[in-house]
PQR file with spaces between the fields and no chain letter, atoms N, CA, C, O and H, PARSE charges and radii, in Angstrom:
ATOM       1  N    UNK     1      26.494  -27.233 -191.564 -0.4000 1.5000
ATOM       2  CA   UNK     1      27.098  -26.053 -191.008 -0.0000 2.0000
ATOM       3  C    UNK     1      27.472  -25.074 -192.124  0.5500 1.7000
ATOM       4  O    UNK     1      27.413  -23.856 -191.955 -0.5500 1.4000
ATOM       5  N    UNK     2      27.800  -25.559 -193.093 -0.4000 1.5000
ATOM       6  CA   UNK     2      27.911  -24.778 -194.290 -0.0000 2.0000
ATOM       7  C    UNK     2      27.226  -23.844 -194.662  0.5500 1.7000
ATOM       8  O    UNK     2      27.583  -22.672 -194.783 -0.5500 1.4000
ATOM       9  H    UNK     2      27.848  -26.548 -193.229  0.4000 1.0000
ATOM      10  N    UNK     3      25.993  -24.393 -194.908 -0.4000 1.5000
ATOM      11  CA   UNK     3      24.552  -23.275 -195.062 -0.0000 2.0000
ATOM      12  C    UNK     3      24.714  -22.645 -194.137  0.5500 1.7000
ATOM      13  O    UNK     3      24.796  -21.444 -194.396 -0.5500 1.4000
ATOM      14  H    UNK     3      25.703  -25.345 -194.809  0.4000 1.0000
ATOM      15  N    UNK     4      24.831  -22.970 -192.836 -0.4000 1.5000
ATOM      16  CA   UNK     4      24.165  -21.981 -191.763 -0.0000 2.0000
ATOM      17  C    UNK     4      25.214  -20.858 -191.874  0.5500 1.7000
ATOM      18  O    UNK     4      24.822  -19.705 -191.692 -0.5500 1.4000
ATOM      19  H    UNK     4      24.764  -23.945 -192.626  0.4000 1.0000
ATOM      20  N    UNK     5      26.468  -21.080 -192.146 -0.4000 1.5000
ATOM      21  CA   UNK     5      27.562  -20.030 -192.537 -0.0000 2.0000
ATOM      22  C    UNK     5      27.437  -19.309 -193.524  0.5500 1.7000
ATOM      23  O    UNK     5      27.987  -18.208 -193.552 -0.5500 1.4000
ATOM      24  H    UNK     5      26.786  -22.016 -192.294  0.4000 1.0000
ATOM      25  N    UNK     6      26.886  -19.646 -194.279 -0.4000 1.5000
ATOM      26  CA   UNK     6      26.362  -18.766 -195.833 -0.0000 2.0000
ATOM      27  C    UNK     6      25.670  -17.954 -195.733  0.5500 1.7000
ATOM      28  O    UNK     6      25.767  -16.925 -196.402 -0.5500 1.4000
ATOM      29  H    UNK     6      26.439  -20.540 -194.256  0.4000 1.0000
ATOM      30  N    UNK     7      24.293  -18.275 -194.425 -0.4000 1.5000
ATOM      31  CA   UNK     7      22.896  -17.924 -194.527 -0.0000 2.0000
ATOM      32  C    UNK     7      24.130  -16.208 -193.092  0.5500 1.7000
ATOM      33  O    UNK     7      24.302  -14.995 -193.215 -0.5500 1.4000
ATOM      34  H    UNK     7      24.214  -19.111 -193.882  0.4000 1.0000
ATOM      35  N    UNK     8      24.388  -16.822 -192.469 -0.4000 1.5000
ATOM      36  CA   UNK     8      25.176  -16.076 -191.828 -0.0000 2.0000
ATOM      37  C    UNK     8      25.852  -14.606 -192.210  0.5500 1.7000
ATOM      38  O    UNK     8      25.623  -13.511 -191.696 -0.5500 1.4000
ATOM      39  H    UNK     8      24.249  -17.807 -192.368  0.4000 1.0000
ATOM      40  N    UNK     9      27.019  -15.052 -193.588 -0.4000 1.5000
ATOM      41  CA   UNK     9      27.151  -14.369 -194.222 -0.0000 2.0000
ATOM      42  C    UNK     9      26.349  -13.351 -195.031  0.5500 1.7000
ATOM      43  O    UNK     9      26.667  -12.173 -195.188 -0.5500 1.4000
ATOM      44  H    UNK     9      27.206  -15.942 -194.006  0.4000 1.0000
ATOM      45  N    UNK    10      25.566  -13.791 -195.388 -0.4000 1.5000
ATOM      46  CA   UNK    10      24.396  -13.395 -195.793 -0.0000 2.0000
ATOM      47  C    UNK    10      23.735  -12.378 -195.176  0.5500 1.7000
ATOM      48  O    UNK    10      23.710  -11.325 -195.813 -0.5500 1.4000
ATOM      49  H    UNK    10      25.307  -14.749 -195.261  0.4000 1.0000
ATOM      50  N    UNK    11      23.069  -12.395 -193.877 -0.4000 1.5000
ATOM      51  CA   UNK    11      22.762  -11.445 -192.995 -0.0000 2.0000
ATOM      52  C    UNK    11      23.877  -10.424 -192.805  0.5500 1.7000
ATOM      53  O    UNK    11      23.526   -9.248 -192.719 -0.5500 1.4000
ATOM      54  H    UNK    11      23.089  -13.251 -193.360  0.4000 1.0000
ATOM      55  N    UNK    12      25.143  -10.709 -192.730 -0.4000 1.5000
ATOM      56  CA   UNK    12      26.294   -9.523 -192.281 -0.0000 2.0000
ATOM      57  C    UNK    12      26.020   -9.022 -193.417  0.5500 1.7000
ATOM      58  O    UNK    12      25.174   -8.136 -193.298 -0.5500 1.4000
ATOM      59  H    UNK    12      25.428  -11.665 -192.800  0.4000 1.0000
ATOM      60  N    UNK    13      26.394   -9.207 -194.600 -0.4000 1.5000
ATOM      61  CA   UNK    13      26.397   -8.548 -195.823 -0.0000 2.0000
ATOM      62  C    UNK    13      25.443   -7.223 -195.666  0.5500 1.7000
ATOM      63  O    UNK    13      25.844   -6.062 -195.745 -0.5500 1.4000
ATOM      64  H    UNK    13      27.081   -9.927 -194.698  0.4000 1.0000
ATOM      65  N    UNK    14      24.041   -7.661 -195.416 -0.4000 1.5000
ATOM      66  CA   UNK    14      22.950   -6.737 -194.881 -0.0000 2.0000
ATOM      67  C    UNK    14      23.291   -4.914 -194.242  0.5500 1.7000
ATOM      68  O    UNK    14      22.997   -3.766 -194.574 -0.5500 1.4000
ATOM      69  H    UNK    14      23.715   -8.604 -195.352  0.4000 1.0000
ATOM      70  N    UNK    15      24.084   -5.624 -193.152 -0.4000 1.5000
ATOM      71  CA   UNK    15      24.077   -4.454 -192.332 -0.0000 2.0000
ATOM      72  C    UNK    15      25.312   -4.064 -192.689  0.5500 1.7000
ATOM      73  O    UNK    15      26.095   -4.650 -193.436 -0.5500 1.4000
ATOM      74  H    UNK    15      24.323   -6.557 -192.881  0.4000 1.0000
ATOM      75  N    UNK    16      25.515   -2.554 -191.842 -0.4000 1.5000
ATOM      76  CA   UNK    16      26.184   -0.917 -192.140 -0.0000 2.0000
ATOM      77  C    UNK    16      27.452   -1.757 -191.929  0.5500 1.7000
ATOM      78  O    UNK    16      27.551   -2.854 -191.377 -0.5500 1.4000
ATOM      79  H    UNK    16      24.879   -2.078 -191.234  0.4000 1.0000
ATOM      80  N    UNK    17      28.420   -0.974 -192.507 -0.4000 1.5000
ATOM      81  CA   UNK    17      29.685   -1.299 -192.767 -0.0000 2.0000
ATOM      82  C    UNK    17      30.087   -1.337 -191.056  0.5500 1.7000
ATOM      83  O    UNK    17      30.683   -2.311 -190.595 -0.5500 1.4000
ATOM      84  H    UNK    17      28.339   -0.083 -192.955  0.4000 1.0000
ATOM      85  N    UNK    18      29.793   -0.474 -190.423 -0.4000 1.5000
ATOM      86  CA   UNK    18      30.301   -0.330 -189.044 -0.0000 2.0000
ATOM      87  C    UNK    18      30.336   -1.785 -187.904  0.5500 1.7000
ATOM      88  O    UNK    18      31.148   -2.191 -187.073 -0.5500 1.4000
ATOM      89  H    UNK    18      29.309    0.317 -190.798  0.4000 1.0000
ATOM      90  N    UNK    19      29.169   -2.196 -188.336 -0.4000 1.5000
ATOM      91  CA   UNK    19      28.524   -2.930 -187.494 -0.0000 2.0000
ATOM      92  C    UNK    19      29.269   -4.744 -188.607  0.5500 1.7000
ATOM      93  O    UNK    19      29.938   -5.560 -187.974 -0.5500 1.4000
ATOM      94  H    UNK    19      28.509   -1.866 -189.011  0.4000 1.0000
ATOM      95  N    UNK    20      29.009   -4.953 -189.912 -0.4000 1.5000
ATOM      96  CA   UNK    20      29.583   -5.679 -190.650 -0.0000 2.0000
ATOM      97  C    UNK    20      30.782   -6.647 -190.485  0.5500 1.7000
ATOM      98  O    UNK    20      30.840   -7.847 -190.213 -0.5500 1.4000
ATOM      99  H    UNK    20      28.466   -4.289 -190.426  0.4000 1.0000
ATOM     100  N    UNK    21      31.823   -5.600 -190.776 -0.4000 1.5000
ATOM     101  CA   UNK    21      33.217   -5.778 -190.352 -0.0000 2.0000
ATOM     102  C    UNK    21      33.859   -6.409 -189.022  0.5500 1.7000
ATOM     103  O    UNK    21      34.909   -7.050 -189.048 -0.5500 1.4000
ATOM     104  H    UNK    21      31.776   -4.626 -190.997  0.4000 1.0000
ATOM     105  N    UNK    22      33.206   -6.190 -187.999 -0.4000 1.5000
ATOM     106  CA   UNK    22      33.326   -7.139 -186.857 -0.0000 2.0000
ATOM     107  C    UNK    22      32.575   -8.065 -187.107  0.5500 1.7000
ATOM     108  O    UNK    22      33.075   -9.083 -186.628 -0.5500 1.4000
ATOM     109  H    UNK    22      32.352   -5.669 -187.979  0.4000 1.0000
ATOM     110  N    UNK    23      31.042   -8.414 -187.914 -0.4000 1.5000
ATOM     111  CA   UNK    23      30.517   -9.588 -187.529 -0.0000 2.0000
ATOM     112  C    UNK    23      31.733  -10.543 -188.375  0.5500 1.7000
ATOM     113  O    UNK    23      32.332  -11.521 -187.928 -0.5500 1.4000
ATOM     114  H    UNK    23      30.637   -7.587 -188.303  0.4000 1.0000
ATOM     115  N    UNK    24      31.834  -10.069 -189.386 -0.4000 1.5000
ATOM     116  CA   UNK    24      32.907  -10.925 -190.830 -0.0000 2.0000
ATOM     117  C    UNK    24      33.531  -11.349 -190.227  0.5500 1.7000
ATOM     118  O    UNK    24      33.436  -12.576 -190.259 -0.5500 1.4000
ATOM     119  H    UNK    24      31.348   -9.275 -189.748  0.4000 1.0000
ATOM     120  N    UNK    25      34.637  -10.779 -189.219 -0.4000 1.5000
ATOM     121  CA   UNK    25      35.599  -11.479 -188.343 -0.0000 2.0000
ATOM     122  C    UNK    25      35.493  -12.325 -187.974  0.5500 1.7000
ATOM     123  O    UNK    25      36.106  -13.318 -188.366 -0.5500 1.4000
ATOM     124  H    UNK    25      34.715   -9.782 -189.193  0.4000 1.0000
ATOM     125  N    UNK    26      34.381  -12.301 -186.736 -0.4000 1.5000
ATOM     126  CA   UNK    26      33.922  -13.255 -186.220 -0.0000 2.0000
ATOM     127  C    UNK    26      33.212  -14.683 -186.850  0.5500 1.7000
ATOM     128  O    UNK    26      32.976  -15.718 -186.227 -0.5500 1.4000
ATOM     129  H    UNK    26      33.883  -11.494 -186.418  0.4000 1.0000
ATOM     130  N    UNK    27      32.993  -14.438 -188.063 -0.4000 1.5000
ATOM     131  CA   UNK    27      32.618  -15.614 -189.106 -0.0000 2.0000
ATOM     132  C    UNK    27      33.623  -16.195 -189.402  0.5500 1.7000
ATOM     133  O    UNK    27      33.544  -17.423 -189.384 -0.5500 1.4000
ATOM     134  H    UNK    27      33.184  -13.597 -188.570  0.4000 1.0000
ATOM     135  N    UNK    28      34.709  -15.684 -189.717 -0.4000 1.5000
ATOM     136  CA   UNK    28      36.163  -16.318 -190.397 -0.0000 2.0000
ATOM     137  C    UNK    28      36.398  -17.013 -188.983  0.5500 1.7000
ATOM     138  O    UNK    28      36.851  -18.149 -188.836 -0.5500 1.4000
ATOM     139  H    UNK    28      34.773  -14.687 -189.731  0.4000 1.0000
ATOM     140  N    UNK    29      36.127  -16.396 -188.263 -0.4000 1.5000
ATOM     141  CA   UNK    29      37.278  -17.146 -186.697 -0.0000 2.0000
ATOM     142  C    UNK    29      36.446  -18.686 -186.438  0.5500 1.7000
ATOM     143  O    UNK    29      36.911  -19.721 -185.961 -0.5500 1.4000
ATOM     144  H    UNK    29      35.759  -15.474 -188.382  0.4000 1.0000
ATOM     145  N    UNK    30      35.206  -18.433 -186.889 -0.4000 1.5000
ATOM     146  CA   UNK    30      34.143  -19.751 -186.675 -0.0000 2.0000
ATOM     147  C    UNK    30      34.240  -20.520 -187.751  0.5500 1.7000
ATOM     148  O    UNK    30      33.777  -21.643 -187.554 -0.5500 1.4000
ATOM     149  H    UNK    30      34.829  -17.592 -187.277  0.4000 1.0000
ATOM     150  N    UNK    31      34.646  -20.351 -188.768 -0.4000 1.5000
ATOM     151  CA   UNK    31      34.947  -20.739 -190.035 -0.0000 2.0000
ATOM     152  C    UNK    31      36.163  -21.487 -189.619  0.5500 1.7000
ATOM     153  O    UNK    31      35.981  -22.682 -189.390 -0.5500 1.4000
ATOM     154  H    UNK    31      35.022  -19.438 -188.928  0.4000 1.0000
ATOM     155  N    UNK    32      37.769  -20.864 -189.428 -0.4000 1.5000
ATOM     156  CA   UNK    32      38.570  -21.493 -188.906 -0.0000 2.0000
ATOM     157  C    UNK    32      38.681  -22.244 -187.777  0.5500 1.7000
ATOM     158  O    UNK    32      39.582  -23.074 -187.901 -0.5500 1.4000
ATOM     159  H    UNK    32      37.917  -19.892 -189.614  0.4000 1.0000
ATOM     160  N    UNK    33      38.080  -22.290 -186.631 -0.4000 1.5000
ATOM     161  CA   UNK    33      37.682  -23.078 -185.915 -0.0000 2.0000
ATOM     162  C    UNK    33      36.628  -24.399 -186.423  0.5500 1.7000
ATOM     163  O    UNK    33      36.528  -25.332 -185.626 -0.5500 1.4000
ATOM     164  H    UNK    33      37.348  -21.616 -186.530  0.4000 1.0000
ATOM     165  N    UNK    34      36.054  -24.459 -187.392 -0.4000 1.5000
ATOM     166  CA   UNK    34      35.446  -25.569 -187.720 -0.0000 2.0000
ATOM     167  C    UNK    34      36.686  -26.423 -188.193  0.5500 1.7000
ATOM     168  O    UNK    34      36.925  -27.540 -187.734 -0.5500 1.4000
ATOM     169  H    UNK    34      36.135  -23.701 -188.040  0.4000 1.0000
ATOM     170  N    UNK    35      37.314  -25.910 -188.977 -0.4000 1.5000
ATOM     171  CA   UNK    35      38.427  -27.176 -189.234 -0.0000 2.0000
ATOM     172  C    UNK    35      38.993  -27.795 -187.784  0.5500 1.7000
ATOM     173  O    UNK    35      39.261  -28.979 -187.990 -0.5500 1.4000
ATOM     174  H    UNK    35      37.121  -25.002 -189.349  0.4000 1.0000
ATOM     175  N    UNK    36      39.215  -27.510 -186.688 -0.4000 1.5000
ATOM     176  CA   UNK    36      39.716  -27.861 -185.831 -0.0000 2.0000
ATOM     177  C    UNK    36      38.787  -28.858 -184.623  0.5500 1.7000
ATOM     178  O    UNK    36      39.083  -29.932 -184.098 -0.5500 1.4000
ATOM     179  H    UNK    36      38.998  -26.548 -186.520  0.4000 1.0000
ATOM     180  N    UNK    37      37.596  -27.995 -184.475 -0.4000 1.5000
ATOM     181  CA   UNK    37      36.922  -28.076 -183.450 -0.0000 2.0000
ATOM     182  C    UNK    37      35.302  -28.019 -183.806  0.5500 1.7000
ATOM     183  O    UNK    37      34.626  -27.222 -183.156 -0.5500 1.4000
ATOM     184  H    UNK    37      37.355  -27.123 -184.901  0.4000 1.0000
ATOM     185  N    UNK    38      34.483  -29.054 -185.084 -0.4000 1.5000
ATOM     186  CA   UNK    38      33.643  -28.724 -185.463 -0.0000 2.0000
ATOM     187  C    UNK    38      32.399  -28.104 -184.637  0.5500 1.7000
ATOM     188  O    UNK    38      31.654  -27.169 -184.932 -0.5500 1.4000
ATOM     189  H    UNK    38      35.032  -29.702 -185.612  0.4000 1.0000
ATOM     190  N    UNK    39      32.435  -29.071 -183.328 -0.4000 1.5000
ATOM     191  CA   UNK    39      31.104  -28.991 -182.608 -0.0000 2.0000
ATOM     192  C    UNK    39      31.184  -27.569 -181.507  0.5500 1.7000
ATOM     193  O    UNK    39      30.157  -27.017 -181.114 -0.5500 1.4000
ATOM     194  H    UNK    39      33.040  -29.830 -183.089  0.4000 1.0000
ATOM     195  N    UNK    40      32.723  -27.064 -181.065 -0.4000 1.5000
ATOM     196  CA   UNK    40      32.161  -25.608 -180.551 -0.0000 2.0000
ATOM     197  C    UNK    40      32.136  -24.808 -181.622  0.5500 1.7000
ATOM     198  O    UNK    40      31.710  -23.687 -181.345 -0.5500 1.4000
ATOM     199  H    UNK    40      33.558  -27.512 -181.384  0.4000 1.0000
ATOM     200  N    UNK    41      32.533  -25.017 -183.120 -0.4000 1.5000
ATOM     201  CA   UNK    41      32.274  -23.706 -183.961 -0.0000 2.0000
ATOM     202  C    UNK    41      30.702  -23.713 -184.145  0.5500 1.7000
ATOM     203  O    UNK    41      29.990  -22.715 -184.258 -0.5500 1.4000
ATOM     204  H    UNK    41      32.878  -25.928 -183.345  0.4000 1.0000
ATOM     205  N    UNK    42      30.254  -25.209 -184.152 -0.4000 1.5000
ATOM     206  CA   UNK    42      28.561  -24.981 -184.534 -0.0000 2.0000
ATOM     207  C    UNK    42      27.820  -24.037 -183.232  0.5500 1.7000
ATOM     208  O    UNK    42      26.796  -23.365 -183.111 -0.5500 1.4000
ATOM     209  H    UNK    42      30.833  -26.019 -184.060  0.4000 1.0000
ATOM     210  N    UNK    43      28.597  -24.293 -182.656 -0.4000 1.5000
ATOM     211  CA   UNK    43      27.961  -23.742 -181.182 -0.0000 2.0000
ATOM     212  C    UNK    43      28.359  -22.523 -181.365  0.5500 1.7000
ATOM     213  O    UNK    43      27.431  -21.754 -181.614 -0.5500 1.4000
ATOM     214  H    UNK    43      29.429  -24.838 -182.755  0.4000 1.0000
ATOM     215  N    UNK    44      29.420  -22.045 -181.335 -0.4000 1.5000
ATOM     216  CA   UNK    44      29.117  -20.228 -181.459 -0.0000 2.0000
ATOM     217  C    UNK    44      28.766  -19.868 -183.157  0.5500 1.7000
ATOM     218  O    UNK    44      28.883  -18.661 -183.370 -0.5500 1.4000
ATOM     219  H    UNK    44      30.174  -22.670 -181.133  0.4000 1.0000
ATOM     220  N    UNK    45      28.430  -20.544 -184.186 -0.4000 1.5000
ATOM     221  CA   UNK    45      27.685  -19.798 -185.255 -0.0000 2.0000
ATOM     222  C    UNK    45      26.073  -20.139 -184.758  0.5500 1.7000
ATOM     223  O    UNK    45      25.065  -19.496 -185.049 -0.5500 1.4000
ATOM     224  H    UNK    45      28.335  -21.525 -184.012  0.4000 1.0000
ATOM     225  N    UNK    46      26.148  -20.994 -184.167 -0.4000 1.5000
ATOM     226  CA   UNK    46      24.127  -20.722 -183.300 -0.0000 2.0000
ATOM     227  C    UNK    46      24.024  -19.453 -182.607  0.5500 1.7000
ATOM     228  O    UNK    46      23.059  -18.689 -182.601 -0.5500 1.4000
ATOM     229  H    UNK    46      26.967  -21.517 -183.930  0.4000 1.0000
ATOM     230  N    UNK    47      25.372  -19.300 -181.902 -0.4000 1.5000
ATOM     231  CA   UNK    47      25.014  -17.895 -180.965 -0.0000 2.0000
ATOM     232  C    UNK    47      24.979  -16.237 -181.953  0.5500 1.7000
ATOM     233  O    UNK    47      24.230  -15.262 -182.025 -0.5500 1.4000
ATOM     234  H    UNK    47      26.156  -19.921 -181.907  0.4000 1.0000
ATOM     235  N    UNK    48      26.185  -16.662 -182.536 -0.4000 1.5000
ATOM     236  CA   UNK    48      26.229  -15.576 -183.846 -0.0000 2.0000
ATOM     237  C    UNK    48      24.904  -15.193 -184.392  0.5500 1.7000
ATOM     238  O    UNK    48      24.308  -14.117 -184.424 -0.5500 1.4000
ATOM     239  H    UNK    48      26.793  -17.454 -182.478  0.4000 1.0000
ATOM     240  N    UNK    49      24.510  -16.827 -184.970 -0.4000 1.5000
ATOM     241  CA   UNK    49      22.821  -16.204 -185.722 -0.0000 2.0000
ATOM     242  C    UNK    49      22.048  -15.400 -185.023  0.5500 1.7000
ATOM     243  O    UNK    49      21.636  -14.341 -185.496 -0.5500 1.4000
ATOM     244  H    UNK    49      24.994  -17.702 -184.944  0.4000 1.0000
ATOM     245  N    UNK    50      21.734  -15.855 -183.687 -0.4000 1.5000
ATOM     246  CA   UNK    50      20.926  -15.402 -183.083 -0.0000 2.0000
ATOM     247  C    UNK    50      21.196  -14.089 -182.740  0.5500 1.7000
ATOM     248  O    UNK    50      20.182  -13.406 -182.600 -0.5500 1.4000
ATOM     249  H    UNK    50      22.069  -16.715 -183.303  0.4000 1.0000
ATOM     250  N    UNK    51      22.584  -13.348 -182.503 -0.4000 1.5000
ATOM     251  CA   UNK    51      23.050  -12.018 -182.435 -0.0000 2.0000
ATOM     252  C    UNK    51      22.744  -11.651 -183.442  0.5500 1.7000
ATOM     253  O    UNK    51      21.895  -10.786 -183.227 -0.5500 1.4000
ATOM     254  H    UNK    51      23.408  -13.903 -182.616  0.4000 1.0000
ATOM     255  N    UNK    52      22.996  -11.823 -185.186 -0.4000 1.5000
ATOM     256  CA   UNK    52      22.645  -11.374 -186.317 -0.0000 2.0000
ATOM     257  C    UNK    52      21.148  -11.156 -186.253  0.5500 1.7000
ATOM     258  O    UNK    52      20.581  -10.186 -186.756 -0.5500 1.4000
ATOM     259  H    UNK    52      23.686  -12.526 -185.361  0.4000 1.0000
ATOM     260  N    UNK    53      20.682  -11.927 -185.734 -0.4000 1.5000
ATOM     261  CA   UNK    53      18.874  -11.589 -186.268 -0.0000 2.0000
ATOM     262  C    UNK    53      18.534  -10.571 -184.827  0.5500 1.7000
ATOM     263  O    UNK    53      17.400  -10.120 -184.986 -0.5500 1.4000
ATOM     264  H    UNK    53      21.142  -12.715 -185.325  0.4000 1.0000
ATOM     265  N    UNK    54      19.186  -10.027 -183.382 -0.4000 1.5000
ATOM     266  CA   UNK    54      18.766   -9.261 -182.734 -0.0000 2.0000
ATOM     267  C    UNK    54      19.587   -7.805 -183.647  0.5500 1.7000
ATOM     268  O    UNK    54      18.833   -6.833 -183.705 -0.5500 1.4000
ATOM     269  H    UNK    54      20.107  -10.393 -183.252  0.4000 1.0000
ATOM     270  N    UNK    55      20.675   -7.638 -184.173 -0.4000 1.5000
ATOM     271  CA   UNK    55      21.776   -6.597 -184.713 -0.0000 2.0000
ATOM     272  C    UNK    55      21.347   -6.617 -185.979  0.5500 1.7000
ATOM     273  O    UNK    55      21.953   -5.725 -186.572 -0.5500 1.4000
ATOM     274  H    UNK    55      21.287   -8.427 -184.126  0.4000 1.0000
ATOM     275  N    UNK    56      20.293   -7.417 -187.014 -0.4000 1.5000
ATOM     276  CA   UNK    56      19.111   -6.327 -188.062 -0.0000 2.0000
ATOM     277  C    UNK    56      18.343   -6.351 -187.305  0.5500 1.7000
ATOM     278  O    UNK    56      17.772   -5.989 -188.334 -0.5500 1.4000
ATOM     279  H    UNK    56      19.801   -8.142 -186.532  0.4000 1.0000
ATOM     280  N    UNK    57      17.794   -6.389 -186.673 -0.4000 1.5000
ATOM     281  CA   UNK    57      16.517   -5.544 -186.150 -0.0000 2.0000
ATOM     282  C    UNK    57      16.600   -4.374 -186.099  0.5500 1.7000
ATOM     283  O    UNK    57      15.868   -3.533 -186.619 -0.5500 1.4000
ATOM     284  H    UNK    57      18.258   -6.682 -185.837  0.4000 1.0000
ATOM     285  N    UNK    58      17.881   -4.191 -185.201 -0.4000 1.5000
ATOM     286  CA   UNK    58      18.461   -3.010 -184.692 -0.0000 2.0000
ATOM     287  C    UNK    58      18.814   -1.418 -185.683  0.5500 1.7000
ATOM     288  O    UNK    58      18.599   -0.213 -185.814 -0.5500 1.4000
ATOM     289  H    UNK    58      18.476   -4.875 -184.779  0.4000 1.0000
ATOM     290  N    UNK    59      19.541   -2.674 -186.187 -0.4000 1.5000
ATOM     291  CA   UNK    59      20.929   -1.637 -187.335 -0.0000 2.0000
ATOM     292  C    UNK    59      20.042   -1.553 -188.211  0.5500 1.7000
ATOM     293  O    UNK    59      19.278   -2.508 -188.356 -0.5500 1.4000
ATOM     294  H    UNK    59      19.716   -3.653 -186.080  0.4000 1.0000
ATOM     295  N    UNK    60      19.887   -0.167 -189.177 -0.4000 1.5000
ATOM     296  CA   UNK    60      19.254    0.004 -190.257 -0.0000 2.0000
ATOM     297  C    UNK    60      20.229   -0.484 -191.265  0.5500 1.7000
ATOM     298  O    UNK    60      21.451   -0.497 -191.122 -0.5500 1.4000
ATOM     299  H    UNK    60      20.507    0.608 -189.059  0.4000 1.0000
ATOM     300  N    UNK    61      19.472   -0.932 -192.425 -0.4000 1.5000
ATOM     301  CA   UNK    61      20.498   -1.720 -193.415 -0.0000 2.0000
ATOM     302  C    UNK    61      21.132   -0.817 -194.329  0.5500 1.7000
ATOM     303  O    UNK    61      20.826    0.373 -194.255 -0.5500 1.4000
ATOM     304  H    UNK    61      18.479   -0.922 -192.541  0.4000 1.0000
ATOM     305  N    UNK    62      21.997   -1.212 -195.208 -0.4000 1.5000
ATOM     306  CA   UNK    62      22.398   -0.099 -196.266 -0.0000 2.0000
ATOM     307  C    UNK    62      21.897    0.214 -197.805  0.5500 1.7000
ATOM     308  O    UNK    62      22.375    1.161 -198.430 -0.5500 1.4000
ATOM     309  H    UNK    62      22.246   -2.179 -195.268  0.4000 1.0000
């Protein structure tokens, strides 16, 4: 899960500050939820990725 959070990070980094800043959030909140609750954080950073790779398509990068 680690990687997939990195690789995650990674993609936000990518895109416009606008669009960024909410995904980041939402990484930390899945991030903190892994200490608690590993198997729904894996489950919404699967859904995340898959939003990240439709939101670059989208978003032009910086």
């Amino acid at each position: 899960m680690a990687q997939r959070l990195k690789e995650a990070h990674r993609q936000a980094n990518a895109l416009p500050e606008s669009v960024r800043i909410p995904v980041i959030r939402k990484l930390l909140m899945v991030t903190e939820r892994a200490k608690r609750d590993p198997v729904q954080a894996s489950e919404r950073l699967d859904r995340m990725l898959v939003e990240l790779a439709t939101t670059a398509k989208e978003a032009p990068t910086r």
